[in-house]
Each structure stands twice: as C-alpha cells, then as structure tokens.
N, C-alpha and C positions, 0 to 999 in steps of 0.2 A: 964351269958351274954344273950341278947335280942335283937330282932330288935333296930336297931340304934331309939333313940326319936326324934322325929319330931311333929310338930305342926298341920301335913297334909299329905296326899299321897304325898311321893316324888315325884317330876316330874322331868324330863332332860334328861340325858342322855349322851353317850360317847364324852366325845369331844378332840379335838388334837391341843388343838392350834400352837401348835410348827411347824404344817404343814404350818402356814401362819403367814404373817409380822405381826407386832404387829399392826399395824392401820385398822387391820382387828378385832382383837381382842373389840376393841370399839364397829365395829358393829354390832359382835355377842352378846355381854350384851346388844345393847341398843333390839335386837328383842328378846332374853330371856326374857327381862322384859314385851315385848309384849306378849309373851306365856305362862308367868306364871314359867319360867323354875326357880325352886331352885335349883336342886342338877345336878352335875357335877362330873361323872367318867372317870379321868385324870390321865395320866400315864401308862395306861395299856401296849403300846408297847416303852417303853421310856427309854430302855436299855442302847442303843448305846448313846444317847442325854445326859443323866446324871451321866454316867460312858464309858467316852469316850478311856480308858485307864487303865490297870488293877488294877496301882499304883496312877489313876487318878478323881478324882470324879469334878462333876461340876453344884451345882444346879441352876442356875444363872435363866435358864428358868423357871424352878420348885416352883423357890421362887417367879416369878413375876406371876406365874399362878394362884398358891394357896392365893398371897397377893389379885391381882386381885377382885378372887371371892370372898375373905373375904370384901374386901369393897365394893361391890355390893352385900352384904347380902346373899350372896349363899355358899350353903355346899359342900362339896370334899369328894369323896368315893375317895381314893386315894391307887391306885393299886401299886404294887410292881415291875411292867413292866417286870418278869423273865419268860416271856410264846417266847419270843423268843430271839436267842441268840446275841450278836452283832457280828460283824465279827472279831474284835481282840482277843473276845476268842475263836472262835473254830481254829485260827489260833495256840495263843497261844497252846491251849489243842487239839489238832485234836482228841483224843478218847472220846470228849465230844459230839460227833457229832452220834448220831443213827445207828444202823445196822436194817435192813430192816427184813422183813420175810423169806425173798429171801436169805439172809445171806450177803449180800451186803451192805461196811459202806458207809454211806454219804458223801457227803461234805455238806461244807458250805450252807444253801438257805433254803428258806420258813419261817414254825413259828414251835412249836411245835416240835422242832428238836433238843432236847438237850435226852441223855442218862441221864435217871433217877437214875443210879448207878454211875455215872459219880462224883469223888471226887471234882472235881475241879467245876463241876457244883451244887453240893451242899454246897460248900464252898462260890463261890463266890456269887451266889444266895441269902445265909443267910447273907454275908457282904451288900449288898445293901440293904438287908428289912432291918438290923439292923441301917446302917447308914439314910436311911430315915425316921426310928421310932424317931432316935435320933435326927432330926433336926427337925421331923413335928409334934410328938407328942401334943404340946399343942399349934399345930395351931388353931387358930382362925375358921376357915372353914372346918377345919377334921371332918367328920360326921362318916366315916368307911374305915374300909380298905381293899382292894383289891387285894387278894394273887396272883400272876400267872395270867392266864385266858386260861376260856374252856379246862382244864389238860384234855390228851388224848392220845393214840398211846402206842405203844410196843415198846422194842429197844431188839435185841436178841444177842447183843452182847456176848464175853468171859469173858466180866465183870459181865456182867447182869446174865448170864448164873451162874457164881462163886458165886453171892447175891442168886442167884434161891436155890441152893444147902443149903447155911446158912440159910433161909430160912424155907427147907424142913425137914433140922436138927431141928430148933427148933419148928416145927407142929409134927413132928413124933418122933422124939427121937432115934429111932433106924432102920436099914434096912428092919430087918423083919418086922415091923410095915409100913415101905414104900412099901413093897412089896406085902403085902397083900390088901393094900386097893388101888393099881391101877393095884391088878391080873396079877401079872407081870410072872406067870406061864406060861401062853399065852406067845406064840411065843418066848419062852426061852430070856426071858426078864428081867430075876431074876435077881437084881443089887446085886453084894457082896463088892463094894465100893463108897462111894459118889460121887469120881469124873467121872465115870462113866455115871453119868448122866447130859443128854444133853437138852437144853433149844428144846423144841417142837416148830419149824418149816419148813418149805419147806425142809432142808436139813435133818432131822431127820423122824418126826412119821407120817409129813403130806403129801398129794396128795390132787393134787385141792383146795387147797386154805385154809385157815384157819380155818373152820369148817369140812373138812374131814381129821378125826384123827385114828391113830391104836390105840392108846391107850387114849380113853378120859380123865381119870382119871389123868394124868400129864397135858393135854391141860387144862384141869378144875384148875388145881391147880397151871398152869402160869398164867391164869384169875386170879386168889386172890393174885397171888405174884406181877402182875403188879397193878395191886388195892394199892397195899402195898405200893410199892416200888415207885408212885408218890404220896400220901398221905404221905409218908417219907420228901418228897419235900418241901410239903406244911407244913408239922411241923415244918420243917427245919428255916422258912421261921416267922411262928408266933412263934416261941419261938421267934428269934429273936426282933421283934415287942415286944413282950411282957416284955423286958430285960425294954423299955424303955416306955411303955405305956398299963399299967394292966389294962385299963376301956375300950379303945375304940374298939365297935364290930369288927369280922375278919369275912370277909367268903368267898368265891370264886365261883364264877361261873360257876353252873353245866349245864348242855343240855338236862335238861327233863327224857324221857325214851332209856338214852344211853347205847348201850348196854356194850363197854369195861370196862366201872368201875362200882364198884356194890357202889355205892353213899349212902347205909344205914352205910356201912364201913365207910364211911367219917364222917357220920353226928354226930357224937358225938363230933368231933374236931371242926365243926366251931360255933359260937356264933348265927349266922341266914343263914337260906339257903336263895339260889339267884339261880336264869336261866334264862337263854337264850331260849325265847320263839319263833321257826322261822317253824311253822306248813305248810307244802305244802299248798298253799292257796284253794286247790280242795279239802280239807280233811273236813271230817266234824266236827263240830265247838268241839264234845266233843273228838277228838285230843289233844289241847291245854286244854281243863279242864282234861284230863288223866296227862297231866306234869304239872298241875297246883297243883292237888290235892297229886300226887306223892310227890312232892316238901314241899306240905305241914305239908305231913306226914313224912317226914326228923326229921323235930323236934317237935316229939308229940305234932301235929295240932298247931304249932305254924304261926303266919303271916311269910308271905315269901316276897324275892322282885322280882318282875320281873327287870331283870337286863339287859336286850335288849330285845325289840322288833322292827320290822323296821316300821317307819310311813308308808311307802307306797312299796319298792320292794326289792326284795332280787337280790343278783349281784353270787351268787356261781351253780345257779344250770343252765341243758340244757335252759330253758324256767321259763323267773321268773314272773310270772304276777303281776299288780299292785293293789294294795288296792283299793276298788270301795269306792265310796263315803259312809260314816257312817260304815265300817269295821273297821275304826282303834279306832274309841269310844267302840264300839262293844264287842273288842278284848281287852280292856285295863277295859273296866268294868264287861268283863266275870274275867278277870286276879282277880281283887277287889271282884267280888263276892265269888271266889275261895279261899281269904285269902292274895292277895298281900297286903302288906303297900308301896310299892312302885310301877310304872309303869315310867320306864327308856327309851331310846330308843337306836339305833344302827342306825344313829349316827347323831349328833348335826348340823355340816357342813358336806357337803358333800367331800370327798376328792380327790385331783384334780390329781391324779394318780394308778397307780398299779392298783392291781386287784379288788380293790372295790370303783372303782371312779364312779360307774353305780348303785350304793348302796343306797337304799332311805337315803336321809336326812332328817331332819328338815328345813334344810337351805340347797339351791339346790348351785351349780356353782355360780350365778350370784348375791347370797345374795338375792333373792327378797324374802316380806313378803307379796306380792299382789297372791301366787300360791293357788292351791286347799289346797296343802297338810300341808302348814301354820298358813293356815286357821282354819285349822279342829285340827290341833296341839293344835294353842291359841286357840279356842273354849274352847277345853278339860281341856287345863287349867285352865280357868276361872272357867266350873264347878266342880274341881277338887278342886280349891281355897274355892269357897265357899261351897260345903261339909264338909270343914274343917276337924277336928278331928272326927267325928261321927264314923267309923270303923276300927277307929287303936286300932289294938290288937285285933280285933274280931275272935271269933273262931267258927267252924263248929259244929254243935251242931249232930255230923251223929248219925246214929243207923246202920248203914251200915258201914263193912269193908272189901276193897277187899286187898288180901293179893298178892304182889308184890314179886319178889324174882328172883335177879339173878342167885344164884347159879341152878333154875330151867330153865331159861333163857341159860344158856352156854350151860348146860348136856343136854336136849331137842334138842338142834339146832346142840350140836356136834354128836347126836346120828346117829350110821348108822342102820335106822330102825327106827320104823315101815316107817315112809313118811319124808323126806325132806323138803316135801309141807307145813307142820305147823309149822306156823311163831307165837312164845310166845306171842309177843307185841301184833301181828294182834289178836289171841284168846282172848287175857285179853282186851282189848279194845273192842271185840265185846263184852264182860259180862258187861263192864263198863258201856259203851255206850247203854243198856239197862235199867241198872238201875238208871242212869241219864234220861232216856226218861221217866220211871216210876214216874219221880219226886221224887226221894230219893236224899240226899246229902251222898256223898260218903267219908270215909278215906280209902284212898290207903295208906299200913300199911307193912309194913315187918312181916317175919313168926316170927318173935320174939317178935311181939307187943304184949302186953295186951290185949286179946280180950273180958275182961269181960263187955265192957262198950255197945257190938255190940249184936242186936237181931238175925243179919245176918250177915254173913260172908261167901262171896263169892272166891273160891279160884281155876278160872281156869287152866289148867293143872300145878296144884300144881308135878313136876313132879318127886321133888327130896323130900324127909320127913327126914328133920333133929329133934337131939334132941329131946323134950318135945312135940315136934306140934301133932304130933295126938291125946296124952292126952288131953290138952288142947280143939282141937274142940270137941274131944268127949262130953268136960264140957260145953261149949257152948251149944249143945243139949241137956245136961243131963237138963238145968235149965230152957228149954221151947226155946230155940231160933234156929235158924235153919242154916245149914254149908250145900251149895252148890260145889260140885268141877266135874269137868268132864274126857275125855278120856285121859290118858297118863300120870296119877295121880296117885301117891302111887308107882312108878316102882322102885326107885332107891333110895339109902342111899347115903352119905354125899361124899363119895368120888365116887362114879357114877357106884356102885354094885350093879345088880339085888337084890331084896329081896330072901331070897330063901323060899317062900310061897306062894297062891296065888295074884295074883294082886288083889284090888289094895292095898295088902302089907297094912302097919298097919290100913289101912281106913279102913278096908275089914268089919270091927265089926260094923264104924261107918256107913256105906253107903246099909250094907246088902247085899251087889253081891260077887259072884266070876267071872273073866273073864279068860277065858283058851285062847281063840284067837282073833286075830285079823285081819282086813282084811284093805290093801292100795289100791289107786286107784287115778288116774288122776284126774286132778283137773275138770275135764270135765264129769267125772263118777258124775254121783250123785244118791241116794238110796232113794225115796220118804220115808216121815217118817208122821204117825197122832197122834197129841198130845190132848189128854183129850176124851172124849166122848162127844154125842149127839151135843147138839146145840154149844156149847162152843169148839168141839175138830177145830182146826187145821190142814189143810193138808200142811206140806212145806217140803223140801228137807236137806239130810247132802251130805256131800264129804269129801274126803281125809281120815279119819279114821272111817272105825266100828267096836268097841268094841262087840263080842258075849257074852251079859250078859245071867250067869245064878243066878237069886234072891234068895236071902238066908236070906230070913224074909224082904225086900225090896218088893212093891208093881209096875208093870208098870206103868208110866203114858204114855209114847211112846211106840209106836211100829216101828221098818222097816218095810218095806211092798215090797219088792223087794229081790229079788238073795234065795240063801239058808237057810239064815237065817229072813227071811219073817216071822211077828209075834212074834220074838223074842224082847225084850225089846231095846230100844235106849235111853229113859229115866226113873229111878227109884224112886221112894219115899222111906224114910225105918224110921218108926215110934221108936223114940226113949226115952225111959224110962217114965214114969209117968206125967213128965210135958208138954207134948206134943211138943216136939221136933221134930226135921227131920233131915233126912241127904239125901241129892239128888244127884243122878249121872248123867251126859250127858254125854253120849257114843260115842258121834259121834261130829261131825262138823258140827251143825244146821247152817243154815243162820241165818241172823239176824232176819226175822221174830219169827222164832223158838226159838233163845235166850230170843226174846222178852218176847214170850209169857211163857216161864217157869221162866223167872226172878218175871213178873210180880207177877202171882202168888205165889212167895216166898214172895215177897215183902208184898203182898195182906193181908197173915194171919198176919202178924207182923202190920198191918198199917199204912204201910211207904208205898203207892201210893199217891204219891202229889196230889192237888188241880186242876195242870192243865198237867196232866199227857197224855190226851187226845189232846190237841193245840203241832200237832206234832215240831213245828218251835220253841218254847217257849220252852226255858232252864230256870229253876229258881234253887234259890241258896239261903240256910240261914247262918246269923252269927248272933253272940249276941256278942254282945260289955262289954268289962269290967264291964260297969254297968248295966249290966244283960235284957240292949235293942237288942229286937228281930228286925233285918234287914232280909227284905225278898227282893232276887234279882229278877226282869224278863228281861228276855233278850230276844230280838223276833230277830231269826238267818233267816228270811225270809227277801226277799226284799220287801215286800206289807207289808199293817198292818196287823194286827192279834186284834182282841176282844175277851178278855175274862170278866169274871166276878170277882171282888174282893169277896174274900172267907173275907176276915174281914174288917172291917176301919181302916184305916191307912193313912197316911201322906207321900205322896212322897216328896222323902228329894232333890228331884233336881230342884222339879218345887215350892212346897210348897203345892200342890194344895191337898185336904182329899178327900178322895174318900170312899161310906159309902158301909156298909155289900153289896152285889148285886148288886151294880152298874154296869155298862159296862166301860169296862177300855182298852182303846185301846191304842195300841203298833205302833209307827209307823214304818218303813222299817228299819231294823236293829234298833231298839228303844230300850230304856234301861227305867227302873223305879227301883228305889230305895225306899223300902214301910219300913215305920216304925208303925207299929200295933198300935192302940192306948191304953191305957195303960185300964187292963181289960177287952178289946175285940178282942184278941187274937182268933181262932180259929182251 
C-alpha cells in the first residue's frame, strides 16, 4: 500500500457537517469549489451520531455526507470516529473509562478517554470500522481511511496493569531474565512472581510526576507496552476494514515529534503516514521541517500527508497568535517541499461551540469568503490546482541522516543525572536545524535504518545503543563517510543499564575518547568553548553538560577554556580506517552557533553545503519525481525579500517564468519558488 492516488496535492480538510442544517451544507461546497477544496476528512469524532446505541447503528447522515461529496466531485478520507467515546458506552462499560497516573478512574468527558485494554472498547471499536468498511467500501468518494485520531495518553488501570504483565512475559520469558535487565537487586526489588508487579506510577516507583522514576527500566518498558497496547487498537480497527476492503489506503494521524508513542513502532502497520502539523507560531520554521522530515522517514522516505494544519489560529494553547499574511502558503509549501502529497487543514467551517469554536477556519461563523484568510486559502488552491501532478510521489534525494529514537528519548529524560536540564527533542533539533541551515536535505531515520545510502549521519545524544548500531556507524566510517554524535551518547543498553566499560560504551572505538566525568550546571552557568584555529576558529559558549574527554587516537577540534578542566577537549575528530572517515564527539551543549559551525564542517568534506547556505532566511529543499525530475524548493522564512542568485537554469513551476545560470532571483516576504533544472544543466 501507498499514498492514496490523486491527480494533485490534496487540498481540504476536516469538516463536520453534522454540526449544521443541511442548507448550510450547500454553502460550504458552493465556497470549496471557490478554494479549490477536493478532499474532505469526515467522521473523525462521529461516534455518538452513527452508533447511537450499542444494538443500534444509523448512517442516514453518513450516507448523505459521503453521497454529497461524491456528486460534487470530491474525495472522503473517511475516519473511524473511535478517538472518542460516546456517552452510552462508558455508561454501558464504566471500566472502559481511563485511570489516571494519580490512580484515579474517570468518568465519562473529554476525547481520548477510552482504556486501551478495555475489551469492550476493543470490541466495539472493531464493530464500527467493520460495519462502515462494509457499507462504504466501494464508495464512490472514498479516497482513504481514517483510523481513531491523534492516538495518545496512559491508562494505568488493574486491567491495563494485568496486559502490562502478559506483555512483560512475552519480551522476557522468564523472572530472572526480568530481573536482571531492570536491576532489580536495587532496593530489594527482586520480583519471584508476576503478579507482583505493578504498573509504574504516582502510587508505585514514581515521585514528581511521570519522568521522576526509582526504577527506570519498568517506566521505559511501560513506554513500549503503552506504544503496544494502542497500536493493538488501531490493528483492531484495520483488520476490521480490511475484512471488507483489501485496496483502500489506512493510516492515522500522528503529532510530529511526540514524545508518548514511539511512531517507528507504528509505522510498518499503516499504508501512509499523516500529521498534525500545529508548530508554536514563535518557533523557528525548521520546527515543522523536523516533523515533516520525521514523518517522512516513517516510511523509507515515502510522501507523507499533512493531515491538519490551521489556516490561520490555534484555540488550545495560553496565547494563540494568528498567521500573518503569506505564513500559511509558506507553511504548506515548506510541508510539499519536505515530501507532503497532501496539505489538509483543521478545520473547514469553523465550529459554533465547545472548545474549539475560536479555532481557525477556512470558513469563519458568518460563512464569508470576502476575509483575509479565504482569500489566501483560494489563492493556494488555485496554485496548488495548477501544479497539478508535478511532485507526487517525489522523494528526498538526502546524503544526510539524523537518527531519531525514542527509546533514547524516554531513558535520557527519566534519567536521574547527569542534568534534567537536556531536553532530547530540544538537542536533536539544534543538530537538525544546523544542517538544514547548511543547505543539506535531511532523512530523519530510526536507529534501525539502513544507513548505507548516508555520507553522514548525525546522531545526537544517541543515548541508549541497541542491537547492531554501533557496528553499523562503525561501517559508515570505515567506507569514507562520517558519524557525528555527542554528550550523553553510548551510556546505556536496551533496557536502561550502564554499560560496564568506558563511556561512551561501544562508540568508544568509533569516536576515539574515553570520558570518566562529568560536570552539571545551571542553565545560566555557561563554560566559554573555541572551535578550530587561527582565522577560521570560533569563540561561543556550552551549558548544562561537560563531558571531561580524555582522546584515544581522537584529535581536539574544541577546547573549554574555563573552570578545571580549561584546555581540555569539548570537541573531537577521530580519523577512521583508510578511507578517510571520521567519527566526531560534542561534549557539551554548544549553542547553536557552535552546532553550526561543527555541523557545517561535517557537511563541508562530504559536499553537502548547499548553494545558498549563506541567505540565513532561505530554507531550500530537493525532490526528484518518479521520473527522475529534479525540484529544487526555496522558501524565504523572512518578512522582506531576500536575492539570491540561481546556481543553474531552470523553470519556476508556479510562475512559469526561466530563470538562467546567475541570474538574480528574488524572494519576496515569505516567497516560495518551485525550480525545475533544465534538463542537462543541472549543477
């Protein structure tokens, strides 16, 4: 299975019509067809409305929604509406209703609220996708289908807790085997019977909240059992579908870089990945290219869909600011540079209560198509329309792989020690967000990827080393390419054990250091650090962690230059095998200048510094299309223009207009250009 086929980038987005009379219904298609809108994600929360009754089903609306769209030429991603419950089952079932962290069950209310172990909720979950596969299957309008939505949250139930155990039985097999790999020697902890063991939180291993744990290595391994245990959901869910429709794509809608589910776990089971793209609007733009590229590395650089983005505000957070003018083209052609076939929105009309009645629309309260944000919608779609097919199915052509990994993500942040203060996401994002500025195209890739195809592979605090992976970058260097990782890197095996070796534990060959200590310090401490020599070196700052390296066939390129360990290395080179390889350490917590400047450098020898690597505001982006056409993205994330110079000739595919080798090519405020090379002068 593949992204759903289409003619064009999807366009549209959530819509409810059920929220309004039907002669509202008319004037929402007559202003889709003003905005270009084809596709239509319907049903998401449609529980209570289409099974109003256990023994009761009712599609009456469902069929005039889906007929609808079909004769107004529009497709249906058509959700399974099981992301929240309706009120006559958690009546019916009360233990289908969540227990908290706190130990405390729910009642009835919100979304997201059903227990993942819960029989009844997996029963009747799978009768709904089943009975709507069997009536919509070979609709007319079905484009794909929409499992759940945004799947997320813990439930720490007696039940859940009793799945935890079968679970732990079938990862380990036997006691001893459980006991040794979460050190359960500590604190006479030694379990000599299953049921013994207690799902980890507030009332058991934890204090202060969910990442302060006595025993990480169960917190770590409720992280993979709750991963499990709603991906159990979602199976639950597409077998059903698939009883009665083996073609049409599945996938569900993930959240980027989320931390509760580890989403490479997922991604084998859906057909195409999708998210929900809702970036702080203050964050800077390669945010949303970090869950775009993640996303896309789901399924070995496959197109992905942006499955909501808001045209203009978000309604959930303290302070939601609104989209400025030319942000939301911006955002939806960084989304396409990065590998979307689709760009969706959240949400169509606007909704005329609860809690997200303050929620950008497409279509405000009053229905008008005379507003800013209408405007800029149909704009989009028009140049969306006539794009046509040009980059569907196109793929990233990287030399670049930064390696992503939640099980380093959990053990890091439940560690107590070295600092609290480093935040995974925040680290991987500043290495990202470097070699993005470098002008390199990145795959964000799990530790289990292939990485024969990358010159570079960047892997900050790689923090847990499972399996094959350090062989593996070893062989990346041994072949001429080079493996960056930094401080907090190499500590711990698969179930969250000190190595018992130097740090950093099996890198130790590939990186060339040994480190015996380390040093924490307030985020307001900072240790001046100089990178390189002479005219080229660098003077910028680390904080929160210093690694005391000592080099073991590793070269310095940093030094600290403050406290006791003054002159001692902060960053290393370590020349590896014949083909001139590297393996690089970062000890510390550079700023981003610091990042900058050793990424670049990585980048530099491999010859992956972009064109316009230099035009700090300009993000570009490549794909090559099925038939082997090179698309080069620019995107100027400045409000003024920006001039650069075209590195080749090519054809912007939005205006039409050729622009030749050296020309001046200017960007206007928030500007977007879509270059297709001309054939043979590529450069």
């Amino acid at each position: 299975m593949t992204t759903p086929e289409t003619d064009k980038i999807a366009y549209g987005g959530d819509y409810n019509p059920e929220q309004w009379p039907e002669p509202v219904w008319d004037e929402d298609h007559r202003l889709f067809r003003a905005a270009r809108i084809d596709t239509l994600t319907v049903g998401v929360f449609s529980w209570a409305l289409t099974q109003p009754a256990e023994d009761t089903y009712d599609f009456t609306v469902l069929d005039r929604i889906l007929d609808r769209a079909a004769a107004e030429d529009r497709r249906v991603c058509l959700a399974t509406g099981t992301a929240a419950l309706p009120p006559w089952l958690a009546r019916a079932h009360p233990e289908v209703n969540r227990t908290d962290f706190e130990g405390r069950r729910h009642r009835y209310g919100q979304r997201h609220n059903f227990c993942p172990g819960s029989p009844a909720y997996r029963r009747l979950s799978a009768a709904l996708a089943d009975r709507l596969a069997e009536r919509y299957a070979a609709h007319p309008a079905l484009l794909a289908w929409h499992i759940n939505n945004e799947y997320g949250g813990a439930c720490y139930c007696d039940r859940c807790a009793a799945a935890f155990r079968v679970w732990l039985r079938e990862r380990y097999g036997a006691l001893d085997a459980l006991n040794d790999a979460w050190c359960t020697a500590f604190w006479s902890h030694r379990y000599t019977n299953w049921e013994e063991i207690e799902a980890p939180s507030a009332l058991t291993e934890h204090w202060r909240g969910p990442d302060h744990t006595a025993f990480q290595g169960i917190t770590l391994d409720y992280h993979r059992f709750t991963t499990d245990a709603l991906l159990g959901c979602f199976l639950g869910e597409k077998e059903a579908i698939r009883a009665h429709d083996p073609d049409t794509p599945v996938t569900t809608n993930f959240m980027g870089a989320y931390r509760p589910l580890d989403y490479h776990r997922w991604a084998p089971h859906l057909d195409f990945a999708s998210w929900d793209s809702y970036p702080p609007l203050d964050a800077p733009p390669t945010r949303a290219a970090l869950g775009h590229d993640l996303m896309r590395g789901l399924k070995d650089g496959a197109p992905f869909w942006l499955m909501e983005q808001t045209p203009s505000t978000t309604a959930c957070r303290e302070v939601n600011p609104l989209r400025r003018p030319g942000e939301l083209r911006l955002a939806t052609w960084q989304a396409v540079a990065h590998g979307a076939d689709a760009a969706l929105y959240f949400q169509l009309r606007a909704s005329r209560g609860a809690c997200e009645k303050y929620h950008g629309a497409v279509i405000g309260h009053a229905g008008r198509e005379d507003t800013r944000v209408f405007r800029e919608v149909a704009d989009l779609g028009r140049e969306l329309a006539e794009l046509g097919p040009a980059t569907l199915g196109a793929r990233t052509p990287a030399r670049t792989a930064l390696l992503f990994d939640w099980d380093s993500w959990w053990a890091l942040e439940l560690s107590d020690g070295p600092s609290r203060l480093v935040r995974y996401q925040d680290v991987v994002h500043t290495y990202y967000r470097a070699a993005r500025a470098a002008g390199a195209d990145v795959d964000v890739v799990a530790v289990t990827a292939d990485l024969t195809p990358y010159d570079v592979v960047i892997a900050p605090v790689l923090h847990m080393v499972k399996g094959d992976l350090a062989p593996r970058l070893e062989a990346v260097a041994a072949r001429g390419g080079t493996v960056l990782t930094t401080f907090l890197s190499g500590r711990v095996d698969e179930h969250d054990n000190a190595f018992l070796t130097d740090v950093p534990g099996p890198l130790a060959g590939l990186l060339g250091v040994r480190v015996d200590e380390w040093d924490a310090r307030p985020a307001g401490t900072a240790n001046p650090v100089v990178l390189g020599t002479g005219d080229e070196a660098l003077h910028t700052e680390a904080r929160l962690v210093f690694e005391i390296v000592l080099p073991r066939g590793a070269e310095p390129v940093g030094t600290y230059r403050a406290d006791f360990y003054a002159g001692t290395p902060a960053v290393t080179r370590h020349p590896v095998g014949a083909s001139g390889g590297e393996g690089w350490y970062v000890a510390t917590a550079l700023d981003q200048p610091g990042v900058d400047w050793v990424v670049r450098r990585v980048l530099a020898r491999h010859g992956l510094v972009g064109p316009y690597a230099d035009h700090l505001s300009v993000e570009t982006a490549a794909r090559t299309a099925p038939d082997g056409t090179r698309l080069l993205f620019l995107l100027n994330h400045a409000p003024e223009p920006v001039s650069v110079t075209a590195h080749t000739t090519a054809v912007d595919l939005l205006t039409g207009k050729r622009a030749e080798r050296g020309e001046t090519l200017t960007l206007d405020p928030y500007g977007v250009r879509v270059l297709r090379p001309e054939q043979g002068r590529a450069h």
